[in-house]
N, C-alpha and C positions, 0 to 999 in steps of 0.2 A: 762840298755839296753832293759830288756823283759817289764819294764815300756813304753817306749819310741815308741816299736813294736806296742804295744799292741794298747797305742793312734793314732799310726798312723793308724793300720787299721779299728779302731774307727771311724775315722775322713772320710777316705775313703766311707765305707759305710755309713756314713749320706751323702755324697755328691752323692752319686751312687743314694738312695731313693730324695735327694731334684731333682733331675734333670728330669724335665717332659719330660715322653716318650707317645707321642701319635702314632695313628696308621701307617705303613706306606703308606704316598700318601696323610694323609686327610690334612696337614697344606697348602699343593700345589693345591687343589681342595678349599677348603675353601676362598683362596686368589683369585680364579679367582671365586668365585661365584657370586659375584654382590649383594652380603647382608651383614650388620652388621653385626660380630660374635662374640660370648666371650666363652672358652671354664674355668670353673672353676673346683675344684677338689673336693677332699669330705667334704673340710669344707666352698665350697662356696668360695674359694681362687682364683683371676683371675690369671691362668697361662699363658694366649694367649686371646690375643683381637685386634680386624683390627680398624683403624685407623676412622671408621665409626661410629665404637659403642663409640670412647671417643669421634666423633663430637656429636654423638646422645643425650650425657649424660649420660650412660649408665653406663660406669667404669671409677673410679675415684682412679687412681695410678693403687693396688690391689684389688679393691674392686668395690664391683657390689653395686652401689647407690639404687636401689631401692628394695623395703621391695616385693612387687607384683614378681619381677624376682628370689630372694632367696626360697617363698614359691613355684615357678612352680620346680625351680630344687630340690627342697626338695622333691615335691609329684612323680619327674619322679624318682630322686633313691632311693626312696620307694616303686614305682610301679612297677618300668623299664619300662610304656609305655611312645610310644610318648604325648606331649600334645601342643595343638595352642590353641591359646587366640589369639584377638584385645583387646588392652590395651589404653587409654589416661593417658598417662606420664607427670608430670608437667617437663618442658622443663629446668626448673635450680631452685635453690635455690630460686631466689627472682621473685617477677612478676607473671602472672598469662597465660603465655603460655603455651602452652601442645601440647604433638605431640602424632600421634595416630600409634600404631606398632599392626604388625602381629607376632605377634612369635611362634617360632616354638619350644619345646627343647625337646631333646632326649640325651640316655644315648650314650657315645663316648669311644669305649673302654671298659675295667673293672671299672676304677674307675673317670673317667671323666664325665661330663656333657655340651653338644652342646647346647647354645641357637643362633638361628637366628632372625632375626630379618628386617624388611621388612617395609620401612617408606609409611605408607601411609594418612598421615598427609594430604597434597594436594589434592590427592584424595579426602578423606574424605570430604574436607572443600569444594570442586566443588560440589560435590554430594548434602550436604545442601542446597548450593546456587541456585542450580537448583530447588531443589525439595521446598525451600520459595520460589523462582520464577515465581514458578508455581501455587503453592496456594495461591500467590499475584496477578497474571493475573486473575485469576478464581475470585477471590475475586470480582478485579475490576470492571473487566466486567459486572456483576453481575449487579452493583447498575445503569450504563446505561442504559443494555439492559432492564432490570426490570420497568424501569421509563418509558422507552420508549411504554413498552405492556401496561402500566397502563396508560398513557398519553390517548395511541390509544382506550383503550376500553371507558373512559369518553370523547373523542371526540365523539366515536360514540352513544354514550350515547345523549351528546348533541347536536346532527346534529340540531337542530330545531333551536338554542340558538344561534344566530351570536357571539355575544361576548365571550359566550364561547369557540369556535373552536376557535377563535383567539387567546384565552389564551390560550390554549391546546397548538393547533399547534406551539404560539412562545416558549412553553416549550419543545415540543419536536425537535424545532430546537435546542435548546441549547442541547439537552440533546444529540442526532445525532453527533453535532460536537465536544460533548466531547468525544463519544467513539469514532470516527474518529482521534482525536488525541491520544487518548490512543493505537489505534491501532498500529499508524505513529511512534510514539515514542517506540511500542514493536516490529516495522521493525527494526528502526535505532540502535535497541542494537542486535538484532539477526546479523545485516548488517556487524555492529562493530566486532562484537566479530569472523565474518568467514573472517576480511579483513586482509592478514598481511603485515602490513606496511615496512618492509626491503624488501620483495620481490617488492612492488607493491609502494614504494614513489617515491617520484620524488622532487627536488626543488621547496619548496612553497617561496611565497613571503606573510609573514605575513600583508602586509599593504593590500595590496590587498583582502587577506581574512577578514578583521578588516572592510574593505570599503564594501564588498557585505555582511557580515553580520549587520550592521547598515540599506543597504538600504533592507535588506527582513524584518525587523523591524520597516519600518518608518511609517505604516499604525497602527498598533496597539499605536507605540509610538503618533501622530497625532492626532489620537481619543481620548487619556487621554491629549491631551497638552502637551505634556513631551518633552522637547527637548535634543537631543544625540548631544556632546560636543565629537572632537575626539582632541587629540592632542600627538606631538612627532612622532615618526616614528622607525623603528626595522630595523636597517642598512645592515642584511645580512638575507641570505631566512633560511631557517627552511626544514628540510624533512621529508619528511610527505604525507597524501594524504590530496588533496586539498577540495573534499567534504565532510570527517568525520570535519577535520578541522574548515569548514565554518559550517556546523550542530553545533557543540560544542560549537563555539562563539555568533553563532545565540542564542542558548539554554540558553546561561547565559546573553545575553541582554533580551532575551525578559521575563527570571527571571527578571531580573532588573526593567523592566517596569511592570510587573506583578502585581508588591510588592510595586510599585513605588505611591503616592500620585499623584493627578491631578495636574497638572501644576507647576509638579517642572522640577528636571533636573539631568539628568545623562552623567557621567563623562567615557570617552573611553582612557586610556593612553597607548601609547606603549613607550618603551624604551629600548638598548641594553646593557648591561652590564655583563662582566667578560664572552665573549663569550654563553651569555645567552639572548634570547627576553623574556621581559617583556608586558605581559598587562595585565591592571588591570582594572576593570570594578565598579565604583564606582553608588551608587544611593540616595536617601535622603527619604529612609523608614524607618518604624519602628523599624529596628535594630533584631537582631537572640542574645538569650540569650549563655550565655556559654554552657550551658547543652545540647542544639541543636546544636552548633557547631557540634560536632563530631560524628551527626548521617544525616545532611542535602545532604549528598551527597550518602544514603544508597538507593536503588528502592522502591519509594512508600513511602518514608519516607514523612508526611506534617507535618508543626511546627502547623499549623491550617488548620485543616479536614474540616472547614464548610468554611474558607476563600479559601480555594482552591479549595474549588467546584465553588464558587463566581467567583473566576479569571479563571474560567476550565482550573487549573492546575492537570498536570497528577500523580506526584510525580518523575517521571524519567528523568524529564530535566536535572539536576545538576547530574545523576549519569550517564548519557550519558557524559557529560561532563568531570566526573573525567575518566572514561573509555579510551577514545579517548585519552584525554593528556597523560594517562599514559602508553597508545602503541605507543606514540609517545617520549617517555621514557621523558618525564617534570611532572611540578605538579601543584595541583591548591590547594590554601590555598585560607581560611577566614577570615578578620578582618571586627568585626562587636559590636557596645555596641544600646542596649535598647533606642532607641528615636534619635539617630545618624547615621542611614545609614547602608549599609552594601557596603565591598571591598572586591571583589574576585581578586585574584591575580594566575595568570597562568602563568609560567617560562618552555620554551622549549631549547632543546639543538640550538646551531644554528652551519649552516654550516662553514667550516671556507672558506676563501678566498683566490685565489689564484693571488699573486702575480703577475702570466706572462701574455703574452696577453690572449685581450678574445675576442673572437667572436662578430660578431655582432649581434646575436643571444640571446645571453648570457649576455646582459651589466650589468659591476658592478655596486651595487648600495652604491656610496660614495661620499662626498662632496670634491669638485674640492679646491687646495690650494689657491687660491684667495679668497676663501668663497662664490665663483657663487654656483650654483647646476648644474646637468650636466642633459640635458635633461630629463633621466632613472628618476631623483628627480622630477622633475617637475612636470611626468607626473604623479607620484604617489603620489604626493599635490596636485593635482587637483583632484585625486581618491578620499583620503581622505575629501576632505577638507566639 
């Protein structure tokens, strides 16, 4: 029986020391703070962690995954002071993501350690993109404006020289209207990026937009010979706003003719499918390698620096492009091989349709069961056509 005591209150007290007592109030202040927490003990044990820090990767069961978070709470209960860091974390095991934290860790109690933790990964990654964005305008700007003072000073150089002002001056038209597009195209992403489309869309009708970005195209296409093929049609409207839209189409036709051979022919397809519009924009140039694939739609990205000053391409057409579709929550992919063309391929949500009557205002756009077309069709094969 004094055996039997004895283990019992043995056992008691281990259970009494396993059992985490933190301070009173902090587990009820921690829960409403709005940060990732893990609070561990003095061998680095997690005893309490918010549901934030296992999305973050942070704890894994009992255990604080990374080697960087072990040594800050080693150096604070060696220290006892507070200590912040900005950390880049690789974001899991496999793959090469990373997310970027604030952390804050302090001692919690006698024998506890607080780390916090504060995502600011997004941030971070805007902050980049602005600040390349900006030493890509500057950049840009640069080789125009530059061309443009040196054009001017050898015109006036050669006032005397007829033929020479002539060369001059048709250099410094070219050179004029490419930083003019360069400029146009650093509107239309400032434009983009302050428009937001849930508050400000409206029912588009993709055929429509498909038709007036083809006809602000048909002068450049006309001058190379190139003739634009539409075909098919997208059965329900899309919402969206109607001029980012028509910009982003226009953008990847007139990519298309850009890049496009003389006197071939490029290919316009809409089609509707699994409550999705399709269109895909086909051409018969010289094709984008794999390894450009998945940098052609970055700002200022060119697969060829001296052909795009040829074509006075800006670099931002295609990334105006990806922009727009993906406020308008669709996507644009690329299929493309070396010597065979390239297919850009654009997939938007579309709206659904409403069964009951509709206004006359509003006509659906559907084929009648006889297989006629119902006016609404008509008129927009004749848009297209």
């Amino acid at each position: 029986m004094l055996a039997f005591r004895l283990s019992e209150q043995q056992r008691n007290e281990l259970a009494e020391v396993d059992e985490p007592v933190l301070p009173d109030g902090a587990a009820e202040v921690l829960s409403v703070g709005g940060r990732a927490f893990l609070i561990v003990d003095s061998i680095d044990g997690v005893i309490r962690a918010s549901p934030a820090a296992y999305a973050l990767g942070l704890v894994r069961g009992h255990t604080v995954v990374h080697n960087e978070l072990i040594q800050m709470t080693g150096r604070v209960r060696r220290d006892g002071v507070i200590e912040e860091r900005q950390l880049e974390l690789p974001r899991g095991p496999l793959g090469q993501g990373s997310i970027v934290l604030h952390l804050r860790v302090a001692p919690l109690g006698q024998e506890y350690i607080l780390l916090l933790a504060d995502d600011r990964t997004e941030i971070t990654r805007t902050e980049e993109i602005r600040n390349d964005f900006v030493a890509n305008v500057s950049h840009e700007l640069k080789t125009p404006v530059g061309a443009i003072s040196l054009l001017a000073e050898a015109l006036d150089d050669a006032a005397a020289d007829e033929e020479a002002v002539r060369r001059f001056a048709s250099r410094m038209h070219k050179e004029s209207a490419r930083l003019s597009a360069l400029v146009q195209d650093i509107i239309e992403l400032s434009r983009l990026q302050g428009t937001d489309v849930v508050q400000q869309g409206e029912p588009v009708d993709l055929n429509e937009i498909i038709a007036e970005a083809v006809d602000r195209n048909k002068l450049p296409a006309e001058s190379k010979d190139i003739n634009m093929v539409i075909g098919g049609r997208a059965d329900a409207d899309v919402y969206g706003d109607t001029e980012l839209l028509t910009t982003a189409f226009r953008n990847l036709i007139d990519n298309a003719i850009r890049y496009s051979p003389v006197g071939t022919k490029i290919g316009i397809g809409l089609r509707s499918k699994d409550g999705m519009a399709q269109v895909s924009v086909r051409d018969q140039g010289s094709g984008i390698s794999a390894e450009d694939q998945d940098r052609i739609f970055e700002r200022f990205y060119r697969i060829d620096a001296a052909r795009s000053r040829a074509t006075g391409g800006t670099g931002l057409g295609l990334s105006i492009v990806k922009h727009v579709i993906s406020n308008h929550g669709g996507e644009v992919t690329v299929w493309s091989q070396p010597d065979q063309g390239s297919t850009f391929t654009v997939r938007l949500p579309q709206m659904e349709q409403a069964d009951d009557e509709t206004s006359p205002d509003q006509p659906v756009h559907r084929n009648d069961t006889d297989g006629t077309n119902t006016p609404d069709d008509a008129r927009h094969k004749g848009a297209t056509a």
